[in-house]
N, CA, C, O and CB atoms as a CASP TS submission, in Angstrom:
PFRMAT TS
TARGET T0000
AUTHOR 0000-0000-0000
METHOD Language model
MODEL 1
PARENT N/A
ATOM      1  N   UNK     1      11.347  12.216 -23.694  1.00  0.00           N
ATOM      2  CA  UNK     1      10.211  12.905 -23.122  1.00  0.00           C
ATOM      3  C   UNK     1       9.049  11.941 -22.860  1.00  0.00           C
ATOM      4  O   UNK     1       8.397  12.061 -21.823  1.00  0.00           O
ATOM      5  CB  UNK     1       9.767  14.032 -24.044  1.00  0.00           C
ATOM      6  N   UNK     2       8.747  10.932 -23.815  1.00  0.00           N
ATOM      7  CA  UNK     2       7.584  10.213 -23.440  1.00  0.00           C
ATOM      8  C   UNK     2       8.018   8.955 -22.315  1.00  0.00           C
ATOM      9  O   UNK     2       7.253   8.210 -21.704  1.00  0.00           O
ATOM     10  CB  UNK     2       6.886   9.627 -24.870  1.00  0.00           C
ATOM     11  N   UNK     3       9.488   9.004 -22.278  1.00  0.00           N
ATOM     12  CA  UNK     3       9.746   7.872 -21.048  1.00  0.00           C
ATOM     13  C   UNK     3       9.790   8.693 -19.949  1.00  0.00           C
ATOM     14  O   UNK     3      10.156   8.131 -18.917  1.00  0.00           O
ATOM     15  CB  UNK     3      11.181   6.920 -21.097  1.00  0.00           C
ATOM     16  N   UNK     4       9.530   9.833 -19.872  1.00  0.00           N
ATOM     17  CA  UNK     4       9.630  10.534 -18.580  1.00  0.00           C
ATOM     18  C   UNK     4       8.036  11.019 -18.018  1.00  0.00           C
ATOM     19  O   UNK     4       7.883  11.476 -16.885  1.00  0.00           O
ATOM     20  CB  UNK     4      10.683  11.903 -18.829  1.00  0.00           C
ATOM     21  N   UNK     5       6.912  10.843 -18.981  1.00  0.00           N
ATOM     22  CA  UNK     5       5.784  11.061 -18.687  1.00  0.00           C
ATOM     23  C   UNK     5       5.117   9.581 -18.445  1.00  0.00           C
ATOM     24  O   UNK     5       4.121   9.715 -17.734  1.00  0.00           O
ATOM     25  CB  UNK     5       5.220  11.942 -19.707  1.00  0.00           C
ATOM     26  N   UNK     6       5.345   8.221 -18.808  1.00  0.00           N
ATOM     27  CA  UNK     6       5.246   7.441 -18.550  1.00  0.00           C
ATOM     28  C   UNK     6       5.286   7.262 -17.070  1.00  0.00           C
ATOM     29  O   UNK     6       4.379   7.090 -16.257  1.00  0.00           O
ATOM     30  CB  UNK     6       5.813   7.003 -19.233  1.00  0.00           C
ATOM     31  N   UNK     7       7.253   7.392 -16.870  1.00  0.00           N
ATOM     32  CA  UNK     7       7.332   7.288 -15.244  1.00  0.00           C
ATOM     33  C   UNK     7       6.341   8.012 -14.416  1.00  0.00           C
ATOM     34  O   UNK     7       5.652   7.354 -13.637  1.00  0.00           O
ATOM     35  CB  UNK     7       8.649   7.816 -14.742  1.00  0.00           C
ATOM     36  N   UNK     8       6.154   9.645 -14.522  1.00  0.00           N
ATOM     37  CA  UNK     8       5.632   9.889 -13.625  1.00  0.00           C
ATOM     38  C   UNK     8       3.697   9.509 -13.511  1.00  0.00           C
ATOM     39  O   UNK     8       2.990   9.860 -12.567  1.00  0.00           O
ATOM     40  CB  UNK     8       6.166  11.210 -13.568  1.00  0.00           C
ATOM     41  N   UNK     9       3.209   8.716 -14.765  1.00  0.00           N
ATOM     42  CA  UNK     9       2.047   8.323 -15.058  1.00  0.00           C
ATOM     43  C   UNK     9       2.027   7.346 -13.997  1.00  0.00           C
ATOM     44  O   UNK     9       1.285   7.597 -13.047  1.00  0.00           O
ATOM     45  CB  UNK     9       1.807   7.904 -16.455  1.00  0.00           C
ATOM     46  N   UNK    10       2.874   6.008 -13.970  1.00  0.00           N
ATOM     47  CA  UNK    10       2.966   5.271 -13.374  1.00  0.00           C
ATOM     48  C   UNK    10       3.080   5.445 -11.921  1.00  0.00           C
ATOM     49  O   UNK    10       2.423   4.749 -11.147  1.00  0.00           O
ATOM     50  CB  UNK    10       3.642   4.795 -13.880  1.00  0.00           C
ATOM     51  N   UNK    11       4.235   6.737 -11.364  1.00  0.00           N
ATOM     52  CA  UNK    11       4.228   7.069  -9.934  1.00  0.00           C
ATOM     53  C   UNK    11       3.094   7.310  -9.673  1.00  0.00           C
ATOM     54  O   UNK    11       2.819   6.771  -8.600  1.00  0.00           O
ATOM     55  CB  UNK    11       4.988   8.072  -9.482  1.00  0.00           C
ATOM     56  N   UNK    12       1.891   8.081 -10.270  1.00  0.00           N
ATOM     57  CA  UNK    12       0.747   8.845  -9.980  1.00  0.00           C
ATOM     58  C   UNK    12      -0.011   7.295  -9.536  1.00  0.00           C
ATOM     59  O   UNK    12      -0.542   7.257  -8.426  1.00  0.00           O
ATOM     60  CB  UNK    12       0.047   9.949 -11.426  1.00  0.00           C
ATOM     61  N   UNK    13      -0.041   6.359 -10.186  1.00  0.00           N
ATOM     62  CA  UNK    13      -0.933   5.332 -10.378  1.00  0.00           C
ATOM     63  C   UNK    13      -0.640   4.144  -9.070  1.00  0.00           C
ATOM     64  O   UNK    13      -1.444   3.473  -8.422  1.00  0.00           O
ATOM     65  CB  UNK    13      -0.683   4.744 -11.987  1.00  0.00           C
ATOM     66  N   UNK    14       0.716   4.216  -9.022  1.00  0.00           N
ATOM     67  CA  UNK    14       1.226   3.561  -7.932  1.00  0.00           C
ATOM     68  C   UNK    14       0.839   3.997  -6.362  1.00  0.00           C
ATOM     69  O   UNK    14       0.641   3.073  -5.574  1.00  0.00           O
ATOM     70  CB  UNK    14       2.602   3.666  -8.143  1.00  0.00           C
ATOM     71  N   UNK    15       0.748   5.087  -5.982  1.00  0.00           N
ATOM     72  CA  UNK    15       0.244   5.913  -5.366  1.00  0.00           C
ATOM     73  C   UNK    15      -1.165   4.996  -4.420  1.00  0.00           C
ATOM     74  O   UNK    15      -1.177   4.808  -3.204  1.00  0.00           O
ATOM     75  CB  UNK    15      -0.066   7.107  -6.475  1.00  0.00           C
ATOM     76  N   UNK    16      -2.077   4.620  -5.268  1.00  0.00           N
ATOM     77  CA  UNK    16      -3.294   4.497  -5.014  1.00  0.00           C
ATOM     78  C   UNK    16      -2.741   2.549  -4.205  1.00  0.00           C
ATOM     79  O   UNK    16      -1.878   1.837  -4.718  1.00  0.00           O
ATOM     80  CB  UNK    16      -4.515   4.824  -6.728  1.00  0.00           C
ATOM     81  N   UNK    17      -3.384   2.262  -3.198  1.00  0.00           N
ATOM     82  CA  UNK    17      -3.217   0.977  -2.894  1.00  0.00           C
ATOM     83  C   UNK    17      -4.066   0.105  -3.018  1.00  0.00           C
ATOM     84  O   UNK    17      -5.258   0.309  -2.788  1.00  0.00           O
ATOM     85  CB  UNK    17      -2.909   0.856  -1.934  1.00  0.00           C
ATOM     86  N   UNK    18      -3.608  -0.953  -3.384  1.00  0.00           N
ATOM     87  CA  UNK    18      -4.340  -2.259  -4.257  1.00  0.00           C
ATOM     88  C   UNK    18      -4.974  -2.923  -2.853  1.00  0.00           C
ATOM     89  O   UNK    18      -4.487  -3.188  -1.754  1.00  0.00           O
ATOM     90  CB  UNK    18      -3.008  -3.563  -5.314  1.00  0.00           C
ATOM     91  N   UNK    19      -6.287  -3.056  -3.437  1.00  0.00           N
ATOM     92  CA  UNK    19      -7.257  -3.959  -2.400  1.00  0.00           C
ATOM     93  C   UNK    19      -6.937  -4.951  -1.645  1.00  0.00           C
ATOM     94  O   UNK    19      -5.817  -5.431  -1.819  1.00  0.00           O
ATOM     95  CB  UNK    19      -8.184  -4.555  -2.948  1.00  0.00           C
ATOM     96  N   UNK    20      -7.665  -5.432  -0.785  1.00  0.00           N
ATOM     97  CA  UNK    20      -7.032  -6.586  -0.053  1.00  0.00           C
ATOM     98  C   UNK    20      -7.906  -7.617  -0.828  1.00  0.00           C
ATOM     99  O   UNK    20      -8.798  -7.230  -1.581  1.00  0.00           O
ATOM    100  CB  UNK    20      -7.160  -6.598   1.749  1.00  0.00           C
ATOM    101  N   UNK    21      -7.647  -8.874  -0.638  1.00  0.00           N
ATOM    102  CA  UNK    21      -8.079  -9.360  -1.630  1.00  0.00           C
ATOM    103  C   UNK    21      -9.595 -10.282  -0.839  1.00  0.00           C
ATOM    104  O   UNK    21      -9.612 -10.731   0.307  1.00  0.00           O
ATOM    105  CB  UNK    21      -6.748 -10.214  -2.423  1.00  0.00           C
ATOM    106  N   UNK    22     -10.783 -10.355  -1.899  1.00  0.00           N
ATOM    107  CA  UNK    22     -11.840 -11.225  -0.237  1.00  0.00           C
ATOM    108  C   UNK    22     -11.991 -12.252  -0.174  1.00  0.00           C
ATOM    109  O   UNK    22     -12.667 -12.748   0.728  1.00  0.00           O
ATOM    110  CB  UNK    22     -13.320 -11.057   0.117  1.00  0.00           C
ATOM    111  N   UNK    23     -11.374 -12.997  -1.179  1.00  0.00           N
ATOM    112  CA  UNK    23     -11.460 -14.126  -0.890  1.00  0.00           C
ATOM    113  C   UNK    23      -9.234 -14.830  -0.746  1.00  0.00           C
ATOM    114  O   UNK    23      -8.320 -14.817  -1.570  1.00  0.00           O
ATOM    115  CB  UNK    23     -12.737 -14.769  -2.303  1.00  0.00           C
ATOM    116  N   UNK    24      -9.308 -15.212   0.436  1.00  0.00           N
ATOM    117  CA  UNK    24      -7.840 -15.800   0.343  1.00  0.00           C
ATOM    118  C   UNK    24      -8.257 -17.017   1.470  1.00  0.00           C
ATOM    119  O   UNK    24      -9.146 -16.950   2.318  1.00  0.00           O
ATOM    120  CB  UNK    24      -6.328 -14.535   0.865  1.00  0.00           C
ATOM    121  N   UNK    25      -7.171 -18.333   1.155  1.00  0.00           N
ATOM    122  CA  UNK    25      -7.174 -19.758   1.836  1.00  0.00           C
ATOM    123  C   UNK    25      -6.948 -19.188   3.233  1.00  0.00           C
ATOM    124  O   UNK    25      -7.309 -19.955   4.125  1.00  0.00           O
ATOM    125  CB  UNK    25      -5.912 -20.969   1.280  1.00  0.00           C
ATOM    126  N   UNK    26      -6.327 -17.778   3.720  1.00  0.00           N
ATOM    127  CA  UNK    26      -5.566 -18.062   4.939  1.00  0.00           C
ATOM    128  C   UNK    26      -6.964 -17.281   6.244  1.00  0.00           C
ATOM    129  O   UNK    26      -7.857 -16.551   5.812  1.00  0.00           O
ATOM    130  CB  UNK    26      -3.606 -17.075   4.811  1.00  0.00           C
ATOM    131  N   UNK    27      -6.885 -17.525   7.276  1.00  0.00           N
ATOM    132  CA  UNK    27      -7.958 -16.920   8.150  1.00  0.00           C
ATOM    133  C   UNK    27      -7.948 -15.405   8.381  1.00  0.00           C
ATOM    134  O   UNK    27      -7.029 -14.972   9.077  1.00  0.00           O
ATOM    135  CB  UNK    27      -7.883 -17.545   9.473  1.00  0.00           C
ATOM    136  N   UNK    28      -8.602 -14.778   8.023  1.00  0.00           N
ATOM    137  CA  UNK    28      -8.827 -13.068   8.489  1.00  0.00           C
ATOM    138  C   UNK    28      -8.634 -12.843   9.912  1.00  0.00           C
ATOM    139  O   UNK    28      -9.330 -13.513  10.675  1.00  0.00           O
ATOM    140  CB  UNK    28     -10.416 -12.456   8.205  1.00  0.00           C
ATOM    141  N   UNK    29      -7.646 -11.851  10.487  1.00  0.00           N
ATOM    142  CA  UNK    29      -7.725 -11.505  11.823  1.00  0.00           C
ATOM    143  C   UNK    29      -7.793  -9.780  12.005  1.00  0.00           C
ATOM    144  O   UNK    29      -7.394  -9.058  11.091  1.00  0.00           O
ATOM    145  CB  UNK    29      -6.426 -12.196  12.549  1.00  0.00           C
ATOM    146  N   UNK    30      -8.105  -9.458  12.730  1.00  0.00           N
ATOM    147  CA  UNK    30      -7.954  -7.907  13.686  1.00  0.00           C
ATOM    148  C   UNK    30      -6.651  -7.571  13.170  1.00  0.00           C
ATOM    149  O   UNK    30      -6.702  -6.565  12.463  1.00  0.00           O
ATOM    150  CB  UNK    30      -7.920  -7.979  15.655  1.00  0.00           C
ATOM    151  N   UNK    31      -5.568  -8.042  13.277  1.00  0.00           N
ATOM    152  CA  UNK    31      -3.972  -8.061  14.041  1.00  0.00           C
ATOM    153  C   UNK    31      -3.533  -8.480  12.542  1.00  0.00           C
ATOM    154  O   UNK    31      -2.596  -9.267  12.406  1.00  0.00           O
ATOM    155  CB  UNK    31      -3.505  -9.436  15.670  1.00  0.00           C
ATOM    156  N   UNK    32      -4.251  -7.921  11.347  1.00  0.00           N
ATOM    157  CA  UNK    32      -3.725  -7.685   9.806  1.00  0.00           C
ATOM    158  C   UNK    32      -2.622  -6.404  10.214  1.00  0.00           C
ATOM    159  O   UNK    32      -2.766  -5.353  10.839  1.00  0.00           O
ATOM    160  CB  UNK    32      -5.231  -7.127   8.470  1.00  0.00           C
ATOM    161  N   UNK    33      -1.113  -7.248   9.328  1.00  0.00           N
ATOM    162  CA  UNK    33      -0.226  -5.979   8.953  1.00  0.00           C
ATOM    163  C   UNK    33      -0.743  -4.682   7.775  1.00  0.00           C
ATOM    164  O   UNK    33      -0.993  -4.713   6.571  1.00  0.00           O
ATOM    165  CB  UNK    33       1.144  -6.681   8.324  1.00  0.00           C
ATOM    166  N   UNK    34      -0.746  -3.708   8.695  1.00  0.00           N
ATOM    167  CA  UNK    34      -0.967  -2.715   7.222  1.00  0.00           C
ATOM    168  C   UNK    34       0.012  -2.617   6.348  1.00  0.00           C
ATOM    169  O   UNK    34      -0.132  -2.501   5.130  1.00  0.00           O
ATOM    170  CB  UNK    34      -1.199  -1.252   7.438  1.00  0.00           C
ATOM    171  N   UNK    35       0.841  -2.652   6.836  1.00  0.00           N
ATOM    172  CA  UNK    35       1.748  -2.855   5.281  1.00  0.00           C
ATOM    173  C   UNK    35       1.382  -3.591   4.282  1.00  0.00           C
ATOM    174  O   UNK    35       1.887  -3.253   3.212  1.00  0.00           O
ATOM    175  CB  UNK    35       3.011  -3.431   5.370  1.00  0.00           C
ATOM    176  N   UNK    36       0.687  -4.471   4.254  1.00  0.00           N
ATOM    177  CA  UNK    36      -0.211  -5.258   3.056  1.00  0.00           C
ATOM    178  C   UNK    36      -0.855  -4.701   2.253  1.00  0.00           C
ATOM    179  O   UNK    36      -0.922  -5.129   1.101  1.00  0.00           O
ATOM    180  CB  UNK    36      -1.131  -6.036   3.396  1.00  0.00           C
ATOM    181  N   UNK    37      -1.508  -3.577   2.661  1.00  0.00           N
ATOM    182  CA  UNK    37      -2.068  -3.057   2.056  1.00  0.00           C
ATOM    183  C   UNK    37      -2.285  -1.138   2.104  1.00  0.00           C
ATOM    184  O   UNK    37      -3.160  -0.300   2.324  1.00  0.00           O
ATOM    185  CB  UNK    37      -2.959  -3.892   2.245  1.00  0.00           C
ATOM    186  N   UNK    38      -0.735  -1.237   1.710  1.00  0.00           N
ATOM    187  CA  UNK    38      -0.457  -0.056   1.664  1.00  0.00           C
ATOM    188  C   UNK    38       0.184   0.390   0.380  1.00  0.00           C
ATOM    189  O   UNK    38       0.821  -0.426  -0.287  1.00  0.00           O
ATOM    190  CB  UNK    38       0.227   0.182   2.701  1.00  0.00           C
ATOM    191  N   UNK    39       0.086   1.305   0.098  1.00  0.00           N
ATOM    192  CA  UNK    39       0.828   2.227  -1.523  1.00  0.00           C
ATOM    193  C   UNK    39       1.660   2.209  -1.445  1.00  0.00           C
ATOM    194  O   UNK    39       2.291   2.137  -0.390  1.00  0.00           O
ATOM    195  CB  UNK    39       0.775   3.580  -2.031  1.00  0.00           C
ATOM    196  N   UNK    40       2.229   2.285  -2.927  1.00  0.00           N
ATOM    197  CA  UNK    40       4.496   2.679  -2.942  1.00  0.00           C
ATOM    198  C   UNK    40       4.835   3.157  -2.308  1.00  0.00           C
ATOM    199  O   UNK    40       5.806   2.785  -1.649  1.00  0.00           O
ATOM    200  CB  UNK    40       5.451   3.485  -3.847  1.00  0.00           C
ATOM    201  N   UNK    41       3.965   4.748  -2.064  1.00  0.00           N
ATOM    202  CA  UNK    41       4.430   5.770  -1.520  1.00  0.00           C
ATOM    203  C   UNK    41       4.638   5.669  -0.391  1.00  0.00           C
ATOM    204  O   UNK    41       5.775   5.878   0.032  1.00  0.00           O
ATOM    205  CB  UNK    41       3.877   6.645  -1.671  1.00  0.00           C
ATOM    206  N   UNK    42       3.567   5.305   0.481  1.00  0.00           N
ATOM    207  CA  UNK    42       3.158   4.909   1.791  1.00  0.00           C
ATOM    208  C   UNK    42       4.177   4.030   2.164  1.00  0.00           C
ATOM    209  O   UNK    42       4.661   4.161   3.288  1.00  0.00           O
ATOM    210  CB  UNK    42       1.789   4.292   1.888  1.00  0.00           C
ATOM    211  N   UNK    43       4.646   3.032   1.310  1.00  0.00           N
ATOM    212  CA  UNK    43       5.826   1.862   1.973  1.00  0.00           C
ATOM    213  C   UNK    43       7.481   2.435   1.826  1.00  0.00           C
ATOM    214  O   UNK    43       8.513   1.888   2.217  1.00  0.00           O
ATOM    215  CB  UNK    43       5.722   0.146   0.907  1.00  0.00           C
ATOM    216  N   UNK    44       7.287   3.774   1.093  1.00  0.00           N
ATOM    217  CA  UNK    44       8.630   4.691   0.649  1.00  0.00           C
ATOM    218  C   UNK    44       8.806   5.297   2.142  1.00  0.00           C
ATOM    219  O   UNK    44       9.777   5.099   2.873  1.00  0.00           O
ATOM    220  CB  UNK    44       8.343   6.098  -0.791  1.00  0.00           C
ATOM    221  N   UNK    45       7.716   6.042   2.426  1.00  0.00           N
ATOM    222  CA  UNK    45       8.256   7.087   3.550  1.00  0.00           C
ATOM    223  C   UNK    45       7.450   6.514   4.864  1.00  0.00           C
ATOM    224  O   UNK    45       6.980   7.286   5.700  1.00  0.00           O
ATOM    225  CB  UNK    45       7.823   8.933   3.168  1.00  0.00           C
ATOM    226  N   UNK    46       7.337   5.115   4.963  1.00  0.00           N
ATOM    227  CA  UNK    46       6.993   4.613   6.137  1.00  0.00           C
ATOM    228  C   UNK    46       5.068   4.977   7.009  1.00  0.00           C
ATOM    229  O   UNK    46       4.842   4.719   8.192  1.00  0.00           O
ATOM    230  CB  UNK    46       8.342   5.273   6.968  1.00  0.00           C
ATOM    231  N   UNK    47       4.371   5.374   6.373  1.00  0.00           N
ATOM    232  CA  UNK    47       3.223   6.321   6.800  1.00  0.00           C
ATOM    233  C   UNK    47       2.750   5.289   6.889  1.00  0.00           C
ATOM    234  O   UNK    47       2.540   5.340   8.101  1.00  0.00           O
ATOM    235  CB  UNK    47       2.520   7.475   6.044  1.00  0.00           C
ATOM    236  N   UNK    48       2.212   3.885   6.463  1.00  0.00           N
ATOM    237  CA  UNK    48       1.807   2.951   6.996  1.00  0.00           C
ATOM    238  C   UNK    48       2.003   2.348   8.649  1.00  0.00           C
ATOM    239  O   UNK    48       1.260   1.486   9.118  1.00  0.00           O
ATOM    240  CB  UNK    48       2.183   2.294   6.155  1.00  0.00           C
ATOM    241  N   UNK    49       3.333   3.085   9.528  1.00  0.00           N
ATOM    242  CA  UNK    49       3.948   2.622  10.302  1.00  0.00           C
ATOM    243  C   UNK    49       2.757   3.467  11.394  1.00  0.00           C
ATOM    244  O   UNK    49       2.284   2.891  12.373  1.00  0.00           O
ATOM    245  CB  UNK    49       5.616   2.832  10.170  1.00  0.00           C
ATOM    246  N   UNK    50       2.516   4.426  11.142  1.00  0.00           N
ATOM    247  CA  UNK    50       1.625   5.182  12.201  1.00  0.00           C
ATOM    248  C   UNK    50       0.847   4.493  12.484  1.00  0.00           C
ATOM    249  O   UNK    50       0.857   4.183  13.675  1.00  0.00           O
ATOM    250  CB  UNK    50       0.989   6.318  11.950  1.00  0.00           C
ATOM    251  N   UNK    51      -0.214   3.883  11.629  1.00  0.00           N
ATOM    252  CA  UNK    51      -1.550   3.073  11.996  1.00  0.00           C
ATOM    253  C   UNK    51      -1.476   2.422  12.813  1.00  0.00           C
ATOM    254  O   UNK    51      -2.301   2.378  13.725  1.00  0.00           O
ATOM    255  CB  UNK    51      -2.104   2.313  11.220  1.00  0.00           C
ATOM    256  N   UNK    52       0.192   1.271  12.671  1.00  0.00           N
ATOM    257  CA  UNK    52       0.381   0.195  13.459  1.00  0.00           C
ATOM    258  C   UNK    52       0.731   0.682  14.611  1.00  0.00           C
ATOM    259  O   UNK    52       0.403   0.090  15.639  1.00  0.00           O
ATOM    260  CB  UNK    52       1.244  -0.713  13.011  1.00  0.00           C
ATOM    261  N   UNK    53       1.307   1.601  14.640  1.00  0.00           N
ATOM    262  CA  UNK    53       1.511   2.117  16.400  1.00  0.00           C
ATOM    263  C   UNK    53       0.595   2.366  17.214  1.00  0.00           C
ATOM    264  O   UNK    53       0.599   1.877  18.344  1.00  0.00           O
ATOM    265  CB  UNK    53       2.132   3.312  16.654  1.00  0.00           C
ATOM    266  N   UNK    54      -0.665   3.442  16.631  1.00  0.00           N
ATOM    267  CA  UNK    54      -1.845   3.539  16.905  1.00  0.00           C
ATOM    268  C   UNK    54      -2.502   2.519  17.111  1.00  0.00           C
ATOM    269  O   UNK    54      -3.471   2.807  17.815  1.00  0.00           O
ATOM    270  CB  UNK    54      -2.336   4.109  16.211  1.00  0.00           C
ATOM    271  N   UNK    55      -2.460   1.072  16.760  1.00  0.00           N
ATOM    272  CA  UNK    55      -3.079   0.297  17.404  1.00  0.00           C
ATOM    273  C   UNK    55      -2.824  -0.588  18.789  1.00  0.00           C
ATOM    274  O   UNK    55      -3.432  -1.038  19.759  1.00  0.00           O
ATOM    275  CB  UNK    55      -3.275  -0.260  16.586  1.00  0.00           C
ATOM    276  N   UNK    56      -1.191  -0.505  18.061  1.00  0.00           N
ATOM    277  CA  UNK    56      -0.886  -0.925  19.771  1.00  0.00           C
ATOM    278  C   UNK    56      -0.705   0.001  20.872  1.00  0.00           C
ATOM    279  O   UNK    56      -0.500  -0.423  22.009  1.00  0.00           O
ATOM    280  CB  UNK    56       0.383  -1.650  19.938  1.00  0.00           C
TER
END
């Protein structure tokens, strides 16, 4: 029981997507993949993929 409230603690937590980071060596552009900075969930059932279409 407590390894099964764990997991879903963790799904809940995973959920949320981790910052981009502000300082990195490489150059910032427009034409950032969202998938970088997208949630488990979001990279599970593809919902990150909309944005990118929408931009092009």
């Amino acid at each position: 029981m407590i390894y099964f409230e764990f997991s879903c603690a963790m799904l809940l937590l995973n959920c949320f997507a981790d910052a981009m980071p502000r300082e990195t060596k490489y150059k910032r552009t427009n034409n950032e993949i969202p998938e970088s900075s997208a949630s488990v969930l979001s990279r599970i059932t593809y919902a990150w993929f909309g944005v990118m279409v929408g931009k092009g």
